[in-house]
Backbone as JSON Lines, residues from 0, in Angstrom:
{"i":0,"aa":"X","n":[-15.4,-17.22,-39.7],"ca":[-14.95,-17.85,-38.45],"c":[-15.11,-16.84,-37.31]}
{"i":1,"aa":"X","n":[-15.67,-17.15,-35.85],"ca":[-15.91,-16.27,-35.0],"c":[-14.14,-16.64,-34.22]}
{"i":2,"aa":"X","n":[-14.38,-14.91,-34.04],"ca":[-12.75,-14.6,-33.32],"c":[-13.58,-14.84,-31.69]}
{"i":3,"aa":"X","n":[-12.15,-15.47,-31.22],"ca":[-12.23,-15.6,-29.33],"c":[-12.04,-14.27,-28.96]}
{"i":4,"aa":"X","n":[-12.54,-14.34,-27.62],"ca":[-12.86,-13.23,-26.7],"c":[-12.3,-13.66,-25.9]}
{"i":5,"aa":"X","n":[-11.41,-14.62,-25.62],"ca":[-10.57,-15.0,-24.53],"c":[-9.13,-14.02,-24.57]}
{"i":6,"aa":"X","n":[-8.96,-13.35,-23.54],"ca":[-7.49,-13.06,-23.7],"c":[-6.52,-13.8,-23.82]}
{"i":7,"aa":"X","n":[-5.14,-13.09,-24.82],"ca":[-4.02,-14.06,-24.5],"c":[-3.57,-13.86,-23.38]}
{"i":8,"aa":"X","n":[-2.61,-14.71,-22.6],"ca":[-1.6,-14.38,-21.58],"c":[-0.76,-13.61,-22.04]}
{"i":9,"aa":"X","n":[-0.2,-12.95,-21.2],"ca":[1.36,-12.0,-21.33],"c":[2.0,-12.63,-21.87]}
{"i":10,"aa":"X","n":[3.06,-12.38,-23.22],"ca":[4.1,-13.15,-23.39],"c":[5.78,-12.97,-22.46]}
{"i":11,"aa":"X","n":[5.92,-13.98,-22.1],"ca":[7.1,-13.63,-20.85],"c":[8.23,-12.9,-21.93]}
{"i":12,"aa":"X","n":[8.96,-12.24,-20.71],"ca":[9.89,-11.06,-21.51],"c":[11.02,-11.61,-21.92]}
{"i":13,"aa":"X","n":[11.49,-10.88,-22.95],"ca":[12.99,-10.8,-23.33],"c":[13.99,-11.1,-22.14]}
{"i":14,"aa":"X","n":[15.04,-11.73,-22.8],"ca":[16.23,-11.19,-21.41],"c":[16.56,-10.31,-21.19]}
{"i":15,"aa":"X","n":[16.83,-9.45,-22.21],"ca":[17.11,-7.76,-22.33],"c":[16.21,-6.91,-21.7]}
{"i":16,"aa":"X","n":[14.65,-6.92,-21.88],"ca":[13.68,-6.57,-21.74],"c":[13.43,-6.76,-20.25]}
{"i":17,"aa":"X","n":[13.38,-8.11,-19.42],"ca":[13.45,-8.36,-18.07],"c":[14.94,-7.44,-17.25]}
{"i":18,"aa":"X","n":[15.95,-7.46,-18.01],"ca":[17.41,-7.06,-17.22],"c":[16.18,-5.23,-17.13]}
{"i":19,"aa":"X","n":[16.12,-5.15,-18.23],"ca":[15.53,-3.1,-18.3],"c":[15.07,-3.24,-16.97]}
{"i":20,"aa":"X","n":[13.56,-4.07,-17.11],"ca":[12.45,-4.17,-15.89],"c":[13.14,-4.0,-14.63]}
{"i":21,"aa":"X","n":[13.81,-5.07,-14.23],"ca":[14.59,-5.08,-12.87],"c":[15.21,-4.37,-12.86]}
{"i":22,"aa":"X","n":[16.25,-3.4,-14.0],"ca":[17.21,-2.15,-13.12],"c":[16.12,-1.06,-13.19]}
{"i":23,"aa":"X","n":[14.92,-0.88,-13.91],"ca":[13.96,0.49,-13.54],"c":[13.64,0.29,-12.33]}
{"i":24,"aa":"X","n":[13.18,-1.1,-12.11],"ca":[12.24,-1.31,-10.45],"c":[13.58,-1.1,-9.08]}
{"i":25,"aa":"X","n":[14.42,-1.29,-9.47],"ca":[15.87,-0.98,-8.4],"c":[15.69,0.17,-8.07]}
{"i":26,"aa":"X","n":[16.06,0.87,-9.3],"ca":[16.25,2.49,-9.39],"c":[15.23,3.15,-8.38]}
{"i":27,"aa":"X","n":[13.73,3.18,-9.57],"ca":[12.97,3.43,-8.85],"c":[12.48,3.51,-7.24]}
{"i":28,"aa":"X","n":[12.94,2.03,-6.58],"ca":[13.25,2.28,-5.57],"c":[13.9,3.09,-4.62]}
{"i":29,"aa":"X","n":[14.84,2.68,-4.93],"ca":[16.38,4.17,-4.45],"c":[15.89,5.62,-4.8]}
{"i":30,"aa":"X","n":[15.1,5.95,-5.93],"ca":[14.8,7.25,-6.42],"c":[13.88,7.77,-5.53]}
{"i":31,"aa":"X","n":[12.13,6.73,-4.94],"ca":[11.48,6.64,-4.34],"c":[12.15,6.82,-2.93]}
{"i":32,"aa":"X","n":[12.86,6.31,-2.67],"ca":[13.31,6.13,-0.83],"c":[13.99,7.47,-0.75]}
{"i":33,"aa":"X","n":[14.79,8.42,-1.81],"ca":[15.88,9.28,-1.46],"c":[14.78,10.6,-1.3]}
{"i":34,"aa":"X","n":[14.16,10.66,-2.46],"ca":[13.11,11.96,-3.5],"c":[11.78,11.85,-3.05]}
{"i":35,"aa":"X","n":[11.37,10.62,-2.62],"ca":[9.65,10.58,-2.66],"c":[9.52,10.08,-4.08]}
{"i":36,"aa":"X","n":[8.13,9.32,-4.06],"ca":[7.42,9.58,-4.88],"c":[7.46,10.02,-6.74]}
{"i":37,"aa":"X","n":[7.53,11.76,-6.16],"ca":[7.4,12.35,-7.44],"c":[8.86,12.58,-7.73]}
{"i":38,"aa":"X","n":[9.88,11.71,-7.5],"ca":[11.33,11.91,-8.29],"c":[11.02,11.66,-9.78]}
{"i":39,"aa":"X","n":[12.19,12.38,-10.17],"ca":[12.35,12.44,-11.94],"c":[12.65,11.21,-12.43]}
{"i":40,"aa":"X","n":[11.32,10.56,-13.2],"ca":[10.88,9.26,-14.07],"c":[12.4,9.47,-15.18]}
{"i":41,"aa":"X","n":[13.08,10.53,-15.53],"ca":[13.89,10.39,-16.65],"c":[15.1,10.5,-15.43]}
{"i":42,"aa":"X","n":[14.91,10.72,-14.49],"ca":[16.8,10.52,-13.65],"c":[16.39,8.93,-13.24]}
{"i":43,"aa":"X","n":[15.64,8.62,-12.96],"ca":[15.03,6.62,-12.68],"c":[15.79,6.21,-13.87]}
{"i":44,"aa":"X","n":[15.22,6.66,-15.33],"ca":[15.54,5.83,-16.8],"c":[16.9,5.89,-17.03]}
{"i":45,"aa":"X","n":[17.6,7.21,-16.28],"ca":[18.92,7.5,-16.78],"c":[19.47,6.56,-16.13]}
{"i":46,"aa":"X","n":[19.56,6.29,-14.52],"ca":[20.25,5.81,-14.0],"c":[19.98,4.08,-13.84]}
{"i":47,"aa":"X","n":[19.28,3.85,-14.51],"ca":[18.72,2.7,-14.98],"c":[19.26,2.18,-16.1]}
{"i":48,"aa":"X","n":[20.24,3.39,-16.75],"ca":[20.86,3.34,-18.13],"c":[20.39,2.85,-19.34]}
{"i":49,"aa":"X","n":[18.84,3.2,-19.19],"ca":[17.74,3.27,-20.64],"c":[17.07,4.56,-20.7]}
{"i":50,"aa":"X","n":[16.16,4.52,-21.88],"ca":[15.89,6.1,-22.63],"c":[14.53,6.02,-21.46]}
{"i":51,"aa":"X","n":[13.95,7.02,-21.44],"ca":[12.63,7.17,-20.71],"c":[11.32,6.28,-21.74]}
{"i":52,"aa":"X","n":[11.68,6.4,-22.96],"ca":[10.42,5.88,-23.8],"c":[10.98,3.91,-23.26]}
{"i":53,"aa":"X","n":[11.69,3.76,-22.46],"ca":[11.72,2.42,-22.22],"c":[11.06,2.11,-20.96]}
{"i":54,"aa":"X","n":[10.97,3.04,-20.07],"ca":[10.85,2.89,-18.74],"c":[9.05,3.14,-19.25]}
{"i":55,"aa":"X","n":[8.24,3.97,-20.08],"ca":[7.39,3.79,-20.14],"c":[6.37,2.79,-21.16]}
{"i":56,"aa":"X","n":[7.76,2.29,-21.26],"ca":[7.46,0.76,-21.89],"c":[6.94,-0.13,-21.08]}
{"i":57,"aa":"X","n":[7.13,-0.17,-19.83],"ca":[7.46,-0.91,-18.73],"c":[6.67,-0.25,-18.16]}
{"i":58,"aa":"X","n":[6.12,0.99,-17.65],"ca":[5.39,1.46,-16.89],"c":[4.92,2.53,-17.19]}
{"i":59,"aa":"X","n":[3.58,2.46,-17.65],"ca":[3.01,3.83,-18.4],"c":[2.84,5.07,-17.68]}
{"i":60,"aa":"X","n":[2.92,5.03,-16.61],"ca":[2.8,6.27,-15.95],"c":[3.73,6.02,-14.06]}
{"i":61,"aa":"X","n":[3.4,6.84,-14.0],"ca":[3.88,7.19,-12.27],"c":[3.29,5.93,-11.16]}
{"i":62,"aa":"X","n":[1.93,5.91,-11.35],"ca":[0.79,5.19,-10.69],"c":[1.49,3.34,-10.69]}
{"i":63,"aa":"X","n":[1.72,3.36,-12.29],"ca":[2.2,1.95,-12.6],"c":[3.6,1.73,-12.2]}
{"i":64,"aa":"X","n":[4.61,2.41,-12.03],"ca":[5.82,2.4,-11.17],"c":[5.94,1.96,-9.52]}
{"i":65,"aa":"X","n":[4.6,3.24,-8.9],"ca":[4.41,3.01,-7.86],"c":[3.85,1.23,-7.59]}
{"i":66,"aa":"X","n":[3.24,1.17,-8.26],"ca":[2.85,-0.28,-8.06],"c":[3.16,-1.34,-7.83]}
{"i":67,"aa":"X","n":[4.14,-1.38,-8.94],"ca":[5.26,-2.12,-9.1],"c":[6.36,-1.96,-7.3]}
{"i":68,"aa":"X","n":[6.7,-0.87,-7.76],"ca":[8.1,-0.74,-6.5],"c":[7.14,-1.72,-5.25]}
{"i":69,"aa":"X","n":[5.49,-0.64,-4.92],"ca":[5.11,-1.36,-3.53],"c":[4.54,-2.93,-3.4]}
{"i":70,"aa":"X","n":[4.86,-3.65,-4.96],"ca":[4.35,-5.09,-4.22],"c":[4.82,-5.7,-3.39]}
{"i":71,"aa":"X","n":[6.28,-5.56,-2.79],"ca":[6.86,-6.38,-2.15],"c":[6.44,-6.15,-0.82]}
{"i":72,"aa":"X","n":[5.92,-5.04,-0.62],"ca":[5.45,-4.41,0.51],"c":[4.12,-5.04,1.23]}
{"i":73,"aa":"X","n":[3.51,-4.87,-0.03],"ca":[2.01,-5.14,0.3],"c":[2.0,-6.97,0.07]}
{"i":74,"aa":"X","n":[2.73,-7.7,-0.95],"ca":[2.39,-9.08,-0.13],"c":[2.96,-9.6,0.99]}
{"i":75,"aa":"X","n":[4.4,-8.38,1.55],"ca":[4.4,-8.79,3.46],"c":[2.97,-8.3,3.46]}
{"i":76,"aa":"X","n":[2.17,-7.4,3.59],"ca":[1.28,-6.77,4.28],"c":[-0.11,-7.74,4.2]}
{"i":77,"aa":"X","n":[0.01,-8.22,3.66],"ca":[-1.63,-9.4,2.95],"c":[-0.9,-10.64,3.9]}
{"i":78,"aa":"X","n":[0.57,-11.11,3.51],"ca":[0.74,-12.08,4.8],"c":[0.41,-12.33,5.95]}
{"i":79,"aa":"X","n":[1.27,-11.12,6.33],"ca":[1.06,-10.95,7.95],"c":[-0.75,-10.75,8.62]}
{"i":80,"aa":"X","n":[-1.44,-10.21,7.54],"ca":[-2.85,-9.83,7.69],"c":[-3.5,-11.26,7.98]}
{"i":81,"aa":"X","n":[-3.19,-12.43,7.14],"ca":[-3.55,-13.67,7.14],"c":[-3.13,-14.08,8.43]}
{"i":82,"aa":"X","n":[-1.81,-14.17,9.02],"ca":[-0.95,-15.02,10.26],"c":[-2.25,-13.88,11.1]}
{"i":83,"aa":"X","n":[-2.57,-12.58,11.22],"ca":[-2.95,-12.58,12.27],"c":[-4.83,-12.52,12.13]}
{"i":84,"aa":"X","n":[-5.13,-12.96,10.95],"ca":[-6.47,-13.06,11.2],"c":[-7.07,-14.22,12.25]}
{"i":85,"aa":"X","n":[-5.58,-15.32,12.88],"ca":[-5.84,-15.95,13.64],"c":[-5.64,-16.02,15.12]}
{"i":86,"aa":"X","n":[-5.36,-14.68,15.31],"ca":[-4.67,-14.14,16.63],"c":[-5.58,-14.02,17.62]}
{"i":87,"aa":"X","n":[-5.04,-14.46,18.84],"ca":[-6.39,-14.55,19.53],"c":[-6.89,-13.22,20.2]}
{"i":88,"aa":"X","n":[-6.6,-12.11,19.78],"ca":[-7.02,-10.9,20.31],"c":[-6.82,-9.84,18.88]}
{"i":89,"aa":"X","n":[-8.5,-9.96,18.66],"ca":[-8.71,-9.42,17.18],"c":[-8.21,-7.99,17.26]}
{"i":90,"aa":"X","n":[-8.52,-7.3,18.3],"ca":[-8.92,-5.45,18.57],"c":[-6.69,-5.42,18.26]}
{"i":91,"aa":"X","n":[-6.1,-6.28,19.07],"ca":[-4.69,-6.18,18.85],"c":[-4.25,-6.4,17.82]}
{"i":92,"aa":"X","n":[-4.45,-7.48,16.68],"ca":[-4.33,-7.54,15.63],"c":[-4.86,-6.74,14.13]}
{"i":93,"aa":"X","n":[-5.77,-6.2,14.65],"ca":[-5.86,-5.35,13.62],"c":[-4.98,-3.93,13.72]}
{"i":94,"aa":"X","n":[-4.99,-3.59,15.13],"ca":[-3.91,-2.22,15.51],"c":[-2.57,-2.57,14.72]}
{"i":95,"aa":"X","n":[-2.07,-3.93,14.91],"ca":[-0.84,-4.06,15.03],"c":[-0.41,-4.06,13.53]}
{"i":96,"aa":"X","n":[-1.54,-4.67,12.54],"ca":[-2.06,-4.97,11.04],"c":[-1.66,-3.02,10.54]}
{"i":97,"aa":"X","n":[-2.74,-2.22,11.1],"ca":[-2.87,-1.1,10.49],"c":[-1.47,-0.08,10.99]}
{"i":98,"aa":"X","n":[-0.74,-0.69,11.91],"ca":[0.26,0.41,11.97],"c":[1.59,-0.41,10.9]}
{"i":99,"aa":"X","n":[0.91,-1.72,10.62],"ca":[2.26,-1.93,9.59],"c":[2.17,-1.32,8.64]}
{"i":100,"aa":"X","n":[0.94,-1.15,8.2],"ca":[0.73,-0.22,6.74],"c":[1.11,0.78,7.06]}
{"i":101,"aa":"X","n":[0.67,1.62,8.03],"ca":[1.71,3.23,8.2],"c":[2.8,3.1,8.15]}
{"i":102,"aa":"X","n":[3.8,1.92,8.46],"ca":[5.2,1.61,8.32],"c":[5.57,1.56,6.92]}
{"i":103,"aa":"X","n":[5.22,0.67,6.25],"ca":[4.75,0.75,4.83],"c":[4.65,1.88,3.98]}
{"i":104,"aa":"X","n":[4.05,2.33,4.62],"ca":[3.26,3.47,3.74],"c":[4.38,4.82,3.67]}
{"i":105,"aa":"X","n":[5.52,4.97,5.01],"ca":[6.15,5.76,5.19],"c":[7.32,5.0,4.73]}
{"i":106,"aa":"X","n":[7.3,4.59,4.25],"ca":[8.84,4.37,3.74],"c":[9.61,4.94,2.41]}
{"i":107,"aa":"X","n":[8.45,5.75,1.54],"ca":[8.45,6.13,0.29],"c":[7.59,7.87,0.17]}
{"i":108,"aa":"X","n":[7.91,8.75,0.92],"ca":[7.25,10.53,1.02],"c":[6.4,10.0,-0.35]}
{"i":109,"aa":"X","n":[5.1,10.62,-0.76],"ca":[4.39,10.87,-1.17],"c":[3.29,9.68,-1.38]}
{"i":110,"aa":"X","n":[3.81,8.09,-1.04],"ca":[3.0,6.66,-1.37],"c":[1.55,7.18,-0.37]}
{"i":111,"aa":"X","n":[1.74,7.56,0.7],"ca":[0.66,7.79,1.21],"c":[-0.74,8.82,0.49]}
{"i":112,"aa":"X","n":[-0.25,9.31,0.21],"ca":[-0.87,10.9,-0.46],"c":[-1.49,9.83,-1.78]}
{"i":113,"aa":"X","n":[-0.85,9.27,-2.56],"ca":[-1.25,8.68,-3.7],"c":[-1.63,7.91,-3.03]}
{"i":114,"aa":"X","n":[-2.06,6.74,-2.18],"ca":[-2.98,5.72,-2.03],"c":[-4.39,6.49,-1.55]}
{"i":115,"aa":"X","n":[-4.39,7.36,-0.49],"ca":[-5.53,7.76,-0.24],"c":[-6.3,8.71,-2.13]}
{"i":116,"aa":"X","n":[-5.29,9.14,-2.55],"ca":[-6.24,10.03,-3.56],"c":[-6.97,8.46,-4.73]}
{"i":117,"aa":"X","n":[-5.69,7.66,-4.54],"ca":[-7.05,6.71,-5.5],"c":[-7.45,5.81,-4.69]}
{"i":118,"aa":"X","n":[-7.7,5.92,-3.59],"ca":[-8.85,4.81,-2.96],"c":[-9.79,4.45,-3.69]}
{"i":119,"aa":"X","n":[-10.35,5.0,-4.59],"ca":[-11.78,4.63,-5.0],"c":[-11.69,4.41,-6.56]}
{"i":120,"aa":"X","n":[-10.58,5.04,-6.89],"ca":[-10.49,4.48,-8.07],"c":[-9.94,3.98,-8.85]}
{"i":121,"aa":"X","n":[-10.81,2.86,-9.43],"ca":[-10.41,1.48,-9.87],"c":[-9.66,1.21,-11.24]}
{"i":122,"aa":"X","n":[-10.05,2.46,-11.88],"ca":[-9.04,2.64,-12.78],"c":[-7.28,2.73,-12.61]}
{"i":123,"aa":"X","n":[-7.16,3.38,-11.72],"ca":[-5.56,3.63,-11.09],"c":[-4.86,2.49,-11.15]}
{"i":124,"aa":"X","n":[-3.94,2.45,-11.46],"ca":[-3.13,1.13,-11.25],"c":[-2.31,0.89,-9.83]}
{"i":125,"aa":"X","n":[-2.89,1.89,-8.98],"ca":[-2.4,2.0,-7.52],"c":[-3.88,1.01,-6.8]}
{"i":126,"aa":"X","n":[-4.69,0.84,-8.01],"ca":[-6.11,0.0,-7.17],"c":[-5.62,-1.78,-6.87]}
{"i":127,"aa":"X","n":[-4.31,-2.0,-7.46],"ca":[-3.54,-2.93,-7.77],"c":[-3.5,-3.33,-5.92]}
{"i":128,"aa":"X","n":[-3.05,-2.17,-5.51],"ca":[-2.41,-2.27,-4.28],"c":[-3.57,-2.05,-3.14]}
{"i":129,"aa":"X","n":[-4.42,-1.1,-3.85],"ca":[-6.03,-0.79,-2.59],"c":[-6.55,-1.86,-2.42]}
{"i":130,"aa":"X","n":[-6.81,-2.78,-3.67],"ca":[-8.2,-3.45,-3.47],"c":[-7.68,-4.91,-2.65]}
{"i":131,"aa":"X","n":[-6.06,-5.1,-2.71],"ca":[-6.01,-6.36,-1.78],"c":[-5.77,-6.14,-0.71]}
{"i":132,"aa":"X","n":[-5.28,-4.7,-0.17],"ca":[-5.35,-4.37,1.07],"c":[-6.46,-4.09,2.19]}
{"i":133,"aa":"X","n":[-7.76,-3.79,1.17],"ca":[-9.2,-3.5,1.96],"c":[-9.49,-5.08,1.89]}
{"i":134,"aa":"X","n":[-9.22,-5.92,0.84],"ca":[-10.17,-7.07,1.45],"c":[-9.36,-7.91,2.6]}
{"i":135,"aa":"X","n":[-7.7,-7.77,2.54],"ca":[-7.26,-8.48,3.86],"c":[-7.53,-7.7,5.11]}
{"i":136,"aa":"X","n":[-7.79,-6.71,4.86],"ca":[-8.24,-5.7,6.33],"c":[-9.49,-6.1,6.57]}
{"i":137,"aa":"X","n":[-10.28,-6.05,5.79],"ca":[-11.99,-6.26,6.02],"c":[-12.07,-7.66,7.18]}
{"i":138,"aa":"X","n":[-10.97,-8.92,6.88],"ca":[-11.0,-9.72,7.28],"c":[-10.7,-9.47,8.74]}
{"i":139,"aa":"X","n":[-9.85,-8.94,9.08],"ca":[-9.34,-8.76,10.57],"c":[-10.33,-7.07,11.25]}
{"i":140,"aa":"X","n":[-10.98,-6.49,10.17],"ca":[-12.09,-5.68,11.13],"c":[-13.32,-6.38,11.46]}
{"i":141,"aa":"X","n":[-13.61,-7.24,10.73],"ca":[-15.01,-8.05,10.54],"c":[-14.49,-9.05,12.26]}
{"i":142,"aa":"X","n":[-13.49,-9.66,12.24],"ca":[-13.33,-10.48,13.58],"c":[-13.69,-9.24,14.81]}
{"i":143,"aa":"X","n":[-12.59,-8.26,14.67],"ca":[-12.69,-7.16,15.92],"c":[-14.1,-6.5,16.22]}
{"i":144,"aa":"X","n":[-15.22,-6.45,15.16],"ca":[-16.2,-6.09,15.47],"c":[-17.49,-7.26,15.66]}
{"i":145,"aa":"X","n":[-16.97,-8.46,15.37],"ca":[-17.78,-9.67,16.28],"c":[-17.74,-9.71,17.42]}
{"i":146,"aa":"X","n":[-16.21,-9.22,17.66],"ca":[-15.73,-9.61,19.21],"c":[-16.57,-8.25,20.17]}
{"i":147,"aa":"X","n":[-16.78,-7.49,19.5],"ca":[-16.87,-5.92,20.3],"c":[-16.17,-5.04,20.55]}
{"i":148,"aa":"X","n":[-14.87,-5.12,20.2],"ca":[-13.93,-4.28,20.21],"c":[-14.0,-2.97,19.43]}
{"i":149,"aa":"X","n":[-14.34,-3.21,18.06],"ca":[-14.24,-2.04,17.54],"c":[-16.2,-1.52,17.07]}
{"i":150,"aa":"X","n":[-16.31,-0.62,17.08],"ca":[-18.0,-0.05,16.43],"c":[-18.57,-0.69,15.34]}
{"i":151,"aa":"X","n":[-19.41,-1.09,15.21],"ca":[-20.07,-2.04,13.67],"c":[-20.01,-1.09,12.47]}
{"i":152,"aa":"X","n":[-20.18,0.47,13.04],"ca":[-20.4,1.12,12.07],"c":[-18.86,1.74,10.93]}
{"i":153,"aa":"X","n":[-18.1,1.09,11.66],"ca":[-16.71,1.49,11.15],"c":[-16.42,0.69,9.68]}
{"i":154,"aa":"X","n":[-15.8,0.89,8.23],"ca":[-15.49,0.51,7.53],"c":[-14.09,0.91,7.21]}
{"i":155,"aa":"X","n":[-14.15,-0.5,6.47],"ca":[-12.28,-0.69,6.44],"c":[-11.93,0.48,5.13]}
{"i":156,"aa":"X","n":[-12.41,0.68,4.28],"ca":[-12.53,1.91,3.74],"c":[-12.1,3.29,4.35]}
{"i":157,"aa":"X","n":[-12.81,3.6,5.7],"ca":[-12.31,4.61,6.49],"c":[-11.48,4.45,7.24]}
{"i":158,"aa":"X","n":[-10.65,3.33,7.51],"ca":[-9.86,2.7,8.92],"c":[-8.4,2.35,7.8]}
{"i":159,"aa":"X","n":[-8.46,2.62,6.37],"ca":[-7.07,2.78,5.82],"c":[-6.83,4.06,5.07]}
{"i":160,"aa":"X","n":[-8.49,4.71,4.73],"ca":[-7.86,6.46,4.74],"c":[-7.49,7.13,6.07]}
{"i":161,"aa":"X","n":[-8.1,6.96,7.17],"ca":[-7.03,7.0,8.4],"c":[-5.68,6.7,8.47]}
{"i":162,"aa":"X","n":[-5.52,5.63,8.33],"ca":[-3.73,5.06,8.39],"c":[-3.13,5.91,7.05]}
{"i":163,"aa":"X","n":[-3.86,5.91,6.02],"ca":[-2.83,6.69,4.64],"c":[-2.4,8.48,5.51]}
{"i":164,"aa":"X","n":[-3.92,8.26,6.11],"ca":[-3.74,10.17,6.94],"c":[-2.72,10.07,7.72]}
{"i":165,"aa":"X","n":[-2.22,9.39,8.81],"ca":[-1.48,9.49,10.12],"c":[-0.25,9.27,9.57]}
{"i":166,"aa":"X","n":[0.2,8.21,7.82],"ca":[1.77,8.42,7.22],"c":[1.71,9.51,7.13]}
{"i":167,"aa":"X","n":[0.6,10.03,5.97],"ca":[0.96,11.17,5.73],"c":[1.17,12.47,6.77]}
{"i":168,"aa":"X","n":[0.76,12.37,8.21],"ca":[0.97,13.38,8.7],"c":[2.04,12.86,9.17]}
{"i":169,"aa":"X","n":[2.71,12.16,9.87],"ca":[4.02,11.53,10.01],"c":[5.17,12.07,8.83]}
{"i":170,"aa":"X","n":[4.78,11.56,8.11],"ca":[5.16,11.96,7.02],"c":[6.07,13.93,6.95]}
{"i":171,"aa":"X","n":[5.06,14.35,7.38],"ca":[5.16,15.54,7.76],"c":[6.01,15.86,8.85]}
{"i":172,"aa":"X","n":[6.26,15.41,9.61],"ca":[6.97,15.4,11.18],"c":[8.23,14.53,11.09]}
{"i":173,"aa":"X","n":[9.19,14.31,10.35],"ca":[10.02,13.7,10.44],"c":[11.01,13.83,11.85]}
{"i":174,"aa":"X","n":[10.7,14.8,12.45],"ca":[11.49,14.76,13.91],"c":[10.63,14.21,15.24]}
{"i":175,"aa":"X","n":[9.57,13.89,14.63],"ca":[8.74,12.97,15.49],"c":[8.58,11.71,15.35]}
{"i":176,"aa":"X","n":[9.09,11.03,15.72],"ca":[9.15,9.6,15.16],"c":[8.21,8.74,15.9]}
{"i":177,"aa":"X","n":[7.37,9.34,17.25],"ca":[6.48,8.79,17.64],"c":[5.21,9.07,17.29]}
{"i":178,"aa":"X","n":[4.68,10.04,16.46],"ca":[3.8,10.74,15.96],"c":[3.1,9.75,15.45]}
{"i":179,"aa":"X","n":[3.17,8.83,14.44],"ca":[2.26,7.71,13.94],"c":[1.42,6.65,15.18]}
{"i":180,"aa":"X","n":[2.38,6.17,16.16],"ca":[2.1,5.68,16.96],"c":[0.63,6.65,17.97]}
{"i":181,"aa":"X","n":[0.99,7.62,18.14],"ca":[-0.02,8.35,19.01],"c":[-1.18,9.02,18.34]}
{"i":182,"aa":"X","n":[-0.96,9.13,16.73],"ca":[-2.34,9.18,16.16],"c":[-3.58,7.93,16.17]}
{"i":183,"aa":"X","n":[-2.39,6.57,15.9],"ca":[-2.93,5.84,15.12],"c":[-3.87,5.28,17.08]}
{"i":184,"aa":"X","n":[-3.45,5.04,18.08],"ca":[-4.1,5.08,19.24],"c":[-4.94,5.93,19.87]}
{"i":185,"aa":"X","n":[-5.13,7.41,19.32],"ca":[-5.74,8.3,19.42],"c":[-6.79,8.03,18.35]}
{"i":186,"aa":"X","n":[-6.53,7.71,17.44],"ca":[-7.84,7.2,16.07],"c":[-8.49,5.95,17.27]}
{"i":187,"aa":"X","n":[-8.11,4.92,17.1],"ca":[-8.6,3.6,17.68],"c":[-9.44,3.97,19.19]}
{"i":188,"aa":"X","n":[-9.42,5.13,19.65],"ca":[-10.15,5.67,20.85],"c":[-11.77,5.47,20.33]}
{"i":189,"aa":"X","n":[-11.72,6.05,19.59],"ca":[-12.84,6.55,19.06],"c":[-13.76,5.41,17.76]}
{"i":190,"aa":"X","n":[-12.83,4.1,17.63],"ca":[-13.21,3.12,17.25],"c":[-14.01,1.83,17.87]}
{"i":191,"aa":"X","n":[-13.61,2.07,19.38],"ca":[-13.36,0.71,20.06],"c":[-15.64,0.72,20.38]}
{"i":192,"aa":"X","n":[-15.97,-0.38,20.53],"ca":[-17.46,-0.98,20.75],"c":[-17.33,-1.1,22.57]}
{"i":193,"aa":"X","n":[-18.4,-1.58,22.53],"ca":[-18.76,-1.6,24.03],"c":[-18.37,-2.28,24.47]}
{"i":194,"aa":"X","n":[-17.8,-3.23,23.77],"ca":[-16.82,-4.91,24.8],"c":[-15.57,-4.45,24.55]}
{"i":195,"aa":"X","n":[-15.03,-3.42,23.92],"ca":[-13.48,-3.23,23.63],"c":[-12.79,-3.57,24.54]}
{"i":196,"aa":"X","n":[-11.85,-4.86,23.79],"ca":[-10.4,-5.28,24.85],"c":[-9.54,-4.4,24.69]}
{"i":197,"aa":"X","n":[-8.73,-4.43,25.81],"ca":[-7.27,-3.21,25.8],"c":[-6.59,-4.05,24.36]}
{"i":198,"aa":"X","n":[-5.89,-2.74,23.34],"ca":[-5.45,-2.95,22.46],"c":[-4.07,-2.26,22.5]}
């Protein structure tokens, strides 16, 4: 008899198993917002009140945590990308698009640093979070550079390792709280096409 090559679906979780999931992804959060990032995966499990071999039950590594914590983030961020792919001033909507991700992106010390290092790769389970963010961006750079606003030669590829750069230097400046804002308009200088509308 020939075996299928079809995958199964996930089997949905335990109750026990779902309660773990949701107090790691809490934790994690809080651990992420206080520590950054690279907080201790076994103070997450502790205070999660499971062993660490559970939390990497649930999430095999760092990458797959991060993932997890930032979906809620990134499907506001794919939303709002949609509401304004219909905005009638593309060059504004994409500014307004890419400084939410720096908002985003700074809400958790180190998320930035880890999205730019796996931009490209697709293995990462942080590609979870790249690859729907370049194609809802692509959508709102592709309008701004019909219109003339921004250079043809610009890719959304380089226009969100920019934004991962300006958290992360933000990031850096915590007594500057305008610092993101005046990079991310100081970047867009040097973006805008020959019809560029004020953005």
């Amino acid at each position: 008899m020939a075996s299928s090559t079809a995958q199964t679906p996930p089997r949905p979780m335990r109750a026990d198993a779902r309660r773990n999931y949701d107090r790691l992804l809490a934790e994690a959060r809080t651990a992420f917002a206080e520590h950054g990032t690279d907080a201790s995966l076994e103070d997450v499990a502790r205070r999660a009140g499971v062993g660490i071999g559970t939390l990497y039950r649930h999430f095999p590594n760092r990458h797959a945590l991060m993932n997890a914590v930032f979906q809620e983030a990134l499907a506001s961020l794919i939303t709002r990308s949609r509401e304004l792919a219909a905005a009638e001033h593309p060059c504004r909507a994409l500014v307004e698009w890419l400084g939410a991700i720096i908002t985003h992106a700074g809400e958790y010390r180190g998320l930035a640093q880890a999205l730019m290092s796996t931009s490209r790769d697709e293995t990462s389970a942080l590609a979870q979070c790249n690859v729907p963010l370049r194609e809802a961006g692509a959508v709102l750079l592709v309008r701004a550079q019909a219109n003339g606003a921004v250079r043809p030669d610009v890719s959304i590829d380089d226009l969100l390792q920019l934004t991962n750069a300006i958290a992360l230097a933000a990031e850096q400046a915590p007594d500057d709280p305008e610092l993101a804002g005046r990079l991310l308009m100081l970047t867009l200088q040097g973006l805008k096409g020959p019809h560029a509308e004020v953005c």
